[in-house]
ZASE-398753 format. One record per residue (C-alpha): residue in one letter; x, y, z negated; residue number from 1. Coordinates in steps of 0.001 Angstrom, whole numbers, plus 524288, in hexadecimal, padded with zeros to 5 digits. Layout:
! ZASE-398753
{site 'A',{X,Y,Z},NUM} ...
END
This chain:
! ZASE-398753
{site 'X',{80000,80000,80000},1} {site 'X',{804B9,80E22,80469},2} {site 'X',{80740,8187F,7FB53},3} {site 'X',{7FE1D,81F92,800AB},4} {site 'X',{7F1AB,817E6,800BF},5} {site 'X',{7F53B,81511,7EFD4},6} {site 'X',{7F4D7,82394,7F021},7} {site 'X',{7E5A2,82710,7EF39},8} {site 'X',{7E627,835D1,7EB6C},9} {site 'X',{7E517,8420B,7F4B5},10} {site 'X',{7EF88,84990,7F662},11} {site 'X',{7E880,854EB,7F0AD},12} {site 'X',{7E48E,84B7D,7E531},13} {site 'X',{7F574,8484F,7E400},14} {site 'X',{7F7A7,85690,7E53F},15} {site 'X',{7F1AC,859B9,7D8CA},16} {site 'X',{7F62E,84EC4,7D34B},17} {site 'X',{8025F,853A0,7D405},18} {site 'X',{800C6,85FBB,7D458},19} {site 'X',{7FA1F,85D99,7C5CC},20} {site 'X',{804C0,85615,7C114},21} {site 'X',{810DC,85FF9,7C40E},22} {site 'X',{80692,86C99,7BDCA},23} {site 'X',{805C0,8630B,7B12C},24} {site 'X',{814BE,860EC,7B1C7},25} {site 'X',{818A4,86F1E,7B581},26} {site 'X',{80F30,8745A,7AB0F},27} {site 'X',{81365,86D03,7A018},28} {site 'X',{82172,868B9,7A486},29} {site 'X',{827FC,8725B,7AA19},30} {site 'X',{821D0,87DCA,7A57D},31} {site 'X',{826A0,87B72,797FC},32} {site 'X',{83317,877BA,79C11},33} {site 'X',{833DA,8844B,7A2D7},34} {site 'X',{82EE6,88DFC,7979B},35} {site 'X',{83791,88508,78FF2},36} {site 'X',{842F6,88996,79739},37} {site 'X',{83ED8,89680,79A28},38} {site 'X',{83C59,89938,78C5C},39} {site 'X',{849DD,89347,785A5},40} {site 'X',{850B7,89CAD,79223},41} {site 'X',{8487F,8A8DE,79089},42} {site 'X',{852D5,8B186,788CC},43} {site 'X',{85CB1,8ABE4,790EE},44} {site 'X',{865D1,8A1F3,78F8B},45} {site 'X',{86EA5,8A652,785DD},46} {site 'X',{86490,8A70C,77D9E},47} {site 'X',{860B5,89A53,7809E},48} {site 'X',{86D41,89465,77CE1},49} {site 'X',{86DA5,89C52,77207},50} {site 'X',{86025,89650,76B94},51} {site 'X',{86648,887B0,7718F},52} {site 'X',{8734C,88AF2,76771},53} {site 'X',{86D5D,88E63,75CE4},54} {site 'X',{870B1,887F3,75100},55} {site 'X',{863C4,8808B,74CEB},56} {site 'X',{860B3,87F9F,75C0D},57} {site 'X',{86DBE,876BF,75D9D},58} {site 'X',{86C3C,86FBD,74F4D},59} {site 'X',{85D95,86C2F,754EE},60} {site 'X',{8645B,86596,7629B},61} {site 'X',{86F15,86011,75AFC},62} {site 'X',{861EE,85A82,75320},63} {site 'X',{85C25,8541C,75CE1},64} {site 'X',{8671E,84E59,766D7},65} {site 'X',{86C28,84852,75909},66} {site 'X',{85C41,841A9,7556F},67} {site 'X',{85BF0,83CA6,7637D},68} {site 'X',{8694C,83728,76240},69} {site 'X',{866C3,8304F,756C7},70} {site 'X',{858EB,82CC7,75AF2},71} {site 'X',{859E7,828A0,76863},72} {site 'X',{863C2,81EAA,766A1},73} {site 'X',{85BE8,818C5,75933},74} {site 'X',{850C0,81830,764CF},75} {site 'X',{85911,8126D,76E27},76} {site 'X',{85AD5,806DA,7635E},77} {site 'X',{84D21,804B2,76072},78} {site 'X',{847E5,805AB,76CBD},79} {site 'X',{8504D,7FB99,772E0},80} {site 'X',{84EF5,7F0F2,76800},81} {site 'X',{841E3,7F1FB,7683B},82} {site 'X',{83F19,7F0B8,77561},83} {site 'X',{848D3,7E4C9,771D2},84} {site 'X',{83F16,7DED3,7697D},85} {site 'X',{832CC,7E358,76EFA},86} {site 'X',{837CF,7DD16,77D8D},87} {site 'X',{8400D,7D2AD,77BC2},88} {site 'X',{83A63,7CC79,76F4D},89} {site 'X',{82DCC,7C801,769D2},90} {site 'X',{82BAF,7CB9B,75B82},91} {site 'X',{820B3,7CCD4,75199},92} {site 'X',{81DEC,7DB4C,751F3},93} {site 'X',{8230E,7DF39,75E36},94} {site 'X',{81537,7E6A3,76153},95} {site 'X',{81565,7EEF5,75562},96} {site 'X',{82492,7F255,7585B},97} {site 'X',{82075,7F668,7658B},98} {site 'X',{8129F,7FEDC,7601B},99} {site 'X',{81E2E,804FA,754E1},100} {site 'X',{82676,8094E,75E94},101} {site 'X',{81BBA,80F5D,7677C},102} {site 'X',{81803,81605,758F9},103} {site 'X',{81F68,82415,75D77},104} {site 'X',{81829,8245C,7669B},105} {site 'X',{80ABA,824D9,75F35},106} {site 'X',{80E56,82BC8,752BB},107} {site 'X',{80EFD,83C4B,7533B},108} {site 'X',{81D0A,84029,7517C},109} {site 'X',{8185C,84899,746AE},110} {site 'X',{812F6,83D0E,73F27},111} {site 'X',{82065,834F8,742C3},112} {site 'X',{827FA,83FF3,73B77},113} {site 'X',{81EDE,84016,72FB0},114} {site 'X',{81F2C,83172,72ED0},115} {site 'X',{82F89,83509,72B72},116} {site 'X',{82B4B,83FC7,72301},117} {site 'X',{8234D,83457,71C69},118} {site 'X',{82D77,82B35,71B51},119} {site 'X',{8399B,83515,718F4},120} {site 'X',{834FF,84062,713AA},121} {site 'X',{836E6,84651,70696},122} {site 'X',{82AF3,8415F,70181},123} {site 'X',{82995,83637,70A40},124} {site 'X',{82A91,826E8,7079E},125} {site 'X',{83A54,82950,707F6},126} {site 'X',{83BDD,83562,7040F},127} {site 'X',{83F6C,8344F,6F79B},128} {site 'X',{849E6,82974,6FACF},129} {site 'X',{84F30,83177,702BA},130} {site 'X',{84FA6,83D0E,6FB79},131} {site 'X',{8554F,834D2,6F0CF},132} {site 'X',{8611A,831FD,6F9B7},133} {site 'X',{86230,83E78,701B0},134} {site 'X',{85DD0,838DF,70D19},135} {site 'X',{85568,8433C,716D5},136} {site 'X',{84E5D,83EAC,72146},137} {site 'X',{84375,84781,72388},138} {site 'X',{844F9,855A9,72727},139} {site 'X',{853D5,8509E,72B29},140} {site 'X',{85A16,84A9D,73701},141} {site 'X',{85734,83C7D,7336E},142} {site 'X',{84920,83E96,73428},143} {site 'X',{84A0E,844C2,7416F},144} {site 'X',{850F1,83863,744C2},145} {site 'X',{844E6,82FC8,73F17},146} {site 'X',{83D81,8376F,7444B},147} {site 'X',{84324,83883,752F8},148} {site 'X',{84459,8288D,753B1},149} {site 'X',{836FE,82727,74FF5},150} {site 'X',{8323E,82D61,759FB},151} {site 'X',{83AA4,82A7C,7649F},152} {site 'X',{83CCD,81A9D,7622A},153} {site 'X',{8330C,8172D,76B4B},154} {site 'X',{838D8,81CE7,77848},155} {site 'X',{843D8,8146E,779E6},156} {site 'X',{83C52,80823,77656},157} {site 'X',{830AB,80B17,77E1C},158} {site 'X',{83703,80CAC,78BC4},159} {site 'X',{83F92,80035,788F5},160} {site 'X',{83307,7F585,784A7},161} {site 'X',{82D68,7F727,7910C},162} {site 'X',{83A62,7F64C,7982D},163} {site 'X',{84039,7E9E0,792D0},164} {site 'X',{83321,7E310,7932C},165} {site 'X',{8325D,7E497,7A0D7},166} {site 'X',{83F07,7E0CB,7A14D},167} {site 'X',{83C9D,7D3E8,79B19},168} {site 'X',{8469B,7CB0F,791DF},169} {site 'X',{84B58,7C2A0,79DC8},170} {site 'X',{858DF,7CBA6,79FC5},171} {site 'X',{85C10,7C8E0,78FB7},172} {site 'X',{8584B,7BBE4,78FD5},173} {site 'X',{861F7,7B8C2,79C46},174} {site 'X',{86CEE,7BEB8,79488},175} {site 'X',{86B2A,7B828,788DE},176} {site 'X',{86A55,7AB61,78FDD},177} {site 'X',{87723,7B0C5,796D0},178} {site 'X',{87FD3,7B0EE,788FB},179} {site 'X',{87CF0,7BF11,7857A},180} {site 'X',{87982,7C394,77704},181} {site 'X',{86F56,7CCAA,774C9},182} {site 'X',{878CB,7DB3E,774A1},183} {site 'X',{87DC7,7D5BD,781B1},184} {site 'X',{86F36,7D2F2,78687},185} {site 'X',{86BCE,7E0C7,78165},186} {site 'X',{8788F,7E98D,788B7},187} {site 'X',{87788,7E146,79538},188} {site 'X',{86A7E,7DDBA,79760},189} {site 'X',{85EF5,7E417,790C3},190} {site 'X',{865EE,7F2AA,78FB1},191} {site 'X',{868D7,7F3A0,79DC8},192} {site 'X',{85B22,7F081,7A143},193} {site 'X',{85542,7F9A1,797CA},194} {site 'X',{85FA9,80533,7988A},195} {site 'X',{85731,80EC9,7A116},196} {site 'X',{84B0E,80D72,798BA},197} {site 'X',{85408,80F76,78D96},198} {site 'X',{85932,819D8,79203},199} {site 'X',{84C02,81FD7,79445},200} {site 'X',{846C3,81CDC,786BB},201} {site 'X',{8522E,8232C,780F7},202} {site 'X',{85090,83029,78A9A},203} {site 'X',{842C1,8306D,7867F},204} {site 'X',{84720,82ED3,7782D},205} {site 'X',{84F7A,83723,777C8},206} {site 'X',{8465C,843AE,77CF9},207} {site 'X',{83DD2,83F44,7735F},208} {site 'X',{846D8,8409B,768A6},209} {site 'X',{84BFC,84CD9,76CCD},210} {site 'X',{83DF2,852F3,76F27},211} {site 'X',{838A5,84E03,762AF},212} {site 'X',{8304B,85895,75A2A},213} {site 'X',{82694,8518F,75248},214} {site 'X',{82BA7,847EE,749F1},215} {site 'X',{838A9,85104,74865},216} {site 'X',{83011,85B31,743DF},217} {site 'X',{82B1C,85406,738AA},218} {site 'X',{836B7,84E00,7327B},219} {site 'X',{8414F,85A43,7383B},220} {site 'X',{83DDA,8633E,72DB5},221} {site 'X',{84016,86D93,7385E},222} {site 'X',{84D84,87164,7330B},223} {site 'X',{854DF,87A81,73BC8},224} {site 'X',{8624E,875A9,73FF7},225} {site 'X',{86063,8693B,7383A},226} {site 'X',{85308,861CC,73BE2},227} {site 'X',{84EEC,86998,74992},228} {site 'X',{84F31,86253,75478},229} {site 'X',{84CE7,869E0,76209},230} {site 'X',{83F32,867E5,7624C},231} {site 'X',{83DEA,86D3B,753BE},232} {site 'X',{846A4,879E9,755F3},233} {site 'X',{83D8C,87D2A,76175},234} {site 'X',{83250,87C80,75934},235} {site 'X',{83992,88553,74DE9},236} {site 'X',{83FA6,88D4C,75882},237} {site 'X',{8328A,88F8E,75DA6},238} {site 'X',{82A30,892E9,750F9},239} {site 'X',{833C5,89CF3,74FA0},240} {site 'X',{83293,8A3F1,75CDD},241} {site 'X',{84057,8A0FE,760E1},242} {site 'X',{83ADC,89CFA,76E18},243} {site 'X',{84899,89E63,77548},244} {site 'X',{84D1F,893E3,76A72},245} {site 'X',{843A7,88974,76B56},246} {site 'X',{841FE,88AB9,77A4D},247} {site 'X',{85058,88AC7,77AD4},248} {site 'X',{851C4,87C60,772C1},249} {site 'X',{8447C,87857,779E2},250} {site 'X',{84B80,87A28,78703},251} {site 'X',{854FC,86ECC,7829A},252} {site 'X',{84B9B,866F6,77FEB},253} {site 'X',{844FE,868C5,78C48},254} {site 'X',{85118,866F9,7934E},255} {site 'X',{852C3,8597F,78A3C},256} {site 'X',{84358,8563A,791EF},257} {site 'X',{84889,85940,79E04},258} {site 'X',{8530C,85165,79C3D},259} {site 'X',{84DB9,846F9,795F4},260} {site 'X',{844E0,84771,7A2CA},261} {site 'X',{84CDD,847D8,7AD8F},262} {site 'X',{85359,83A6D,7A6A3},263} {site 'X',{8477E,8348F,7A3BA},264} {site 'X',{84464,83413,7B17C},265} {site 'X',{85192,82FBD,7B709},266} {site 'X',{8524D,824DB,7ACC2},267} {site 'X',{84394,8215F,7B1BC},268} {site 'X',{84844,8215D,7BE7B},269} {site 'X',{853BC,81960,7BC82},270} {site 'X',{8497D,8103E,7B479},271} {site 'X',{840DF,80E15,7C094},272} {site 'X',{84D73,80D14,7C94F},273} {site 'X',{8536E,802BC,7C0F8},274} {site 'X',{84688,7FA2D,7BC2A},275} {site 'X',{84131,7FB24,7C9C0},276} {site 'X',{84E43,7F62C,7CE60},277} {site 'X',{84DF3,7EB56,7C467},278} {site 'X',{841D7,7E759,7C963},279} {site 'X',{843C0,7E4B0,7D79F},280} 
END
């Protein structure tokens, strides 16, 4: 069958198609991104640099590139042993380990970083143990780092289940029968196949880490040059009409989107390329 007789549409009917879909994209896409910009350079850019250099402005990035360091990689972990399990083994359990890791998913970020408060804070269930031995978690960096995993541990996971079921157990089980342990079976066999949807969990990850406001919020404290990541000095830079600030650190964050864009859709490309490739 022809590509045109699947195509049943007029072309007036495709035109605004189309035509609706690039208004909804240019109105709330690009426009942003442009006042974004337009803003953070509107005094020039000097003075855009200048707000970027700012002490508490460069303590906030230092902030964040240091949670999603920390985070990603803890993310990285999880999501591919469970996948492990969930794929290649059959357990009691193994549906309510897949529902708890969709749980982010469900669950406010708001409500995530009061559950923390709950468990960590001064008058929560371990507060007073860890008051007791000087231990902070909440309104400090550790609790960002809770707080960050939480909410990011199902990105990596979630684009690998799918992948290695697909994929199937047949590759492992030919190199065990082959002699190889189960590290070698893991570097050699399983990693290669997976490594471009791992790759794209961890990109995807990794915005969300950086982008993160709710859950921050809530267990941050909101203490400048300590506890503000770049979304939080935004908001503070914002409530206090220093609009050249927080458009200024907004910009890098935008430019982290764009980014985190342009390689989500080469490493989707070189997805398609390479399963498609595998499959003929």
């Amino acid at each position: 069958m022809s590509q045109r007789a699947i195509v049943t549409e007029s072309r007036f009917a495709r035109g605004l198609l189309i035509g609706s879909a690039l208004a909804f994209l240019g109105f709330f896409l690009l426009l942003p991104l442009v006042a974004v910009f337009s803003e953070a350079l509107k005094q020039g850019v000097g003075t855009f640099w200048d707000a970027v250099k700012e002490p508490d402005a460069l303590a906030s990035i230092r902030l964040t590139l240091l949670i999603a360091a920390i985070s990603v990689p803890l993310n990285v972990v999880f999501g591919i042993a469970a996948s492990w399990a969930i794929t290649k083994y059959s357990f009691r359990g193994k549906s309510l380990l897949i529902t708890l890791i969709d749980l982010p998913f469900s669950v406010s970020p708001v409500v995530s970083g009061l559950i923390f408060v709950l468990l960590f804070g001064a008058h929560g269930w371990l507060g007073p143990w860890l008051s007791a031995h000087d231990v902070k978690i909440i309104f400090a960096v550790p609790g960002i780092i809770l707080a960050t995993v939480f909410i990011t541990f199902p990105f990596v996971a979630r684009e690998l289940i799918p992948l290695m079921m697909e994929q199937g157990k047949d590759d492992e089980e030919a190199a065990v029968s082959l002699g190889a342990n189960g590290w070698q079976t893991f570097w050699h066999v399983t990693l290669p196949n997976i490594r471009w949807g791992l790759l794209y969990g961890v990109l995807l990850c990794n915005a969300r880490a950086m982008g993160e406001f709710g859950a921050v919020s809530v267990v941050s404290g909101h203490i400048r040059g300590l506890t503000n990541t770049m979304p939080l000095h935004v908001e503070i830079l914002y409530n206090e009409y220093d609009f050249v600030g927080a458009f200024a650190v907004a910009s890098l964050l935008a430019v982290l989107a764009l980014v985190t864009l342009v390689a989500k859709s080469v490493l989707e490309w070189r997805f398609d390329y390479h399963h498609g490739g595998a499959g003929h």
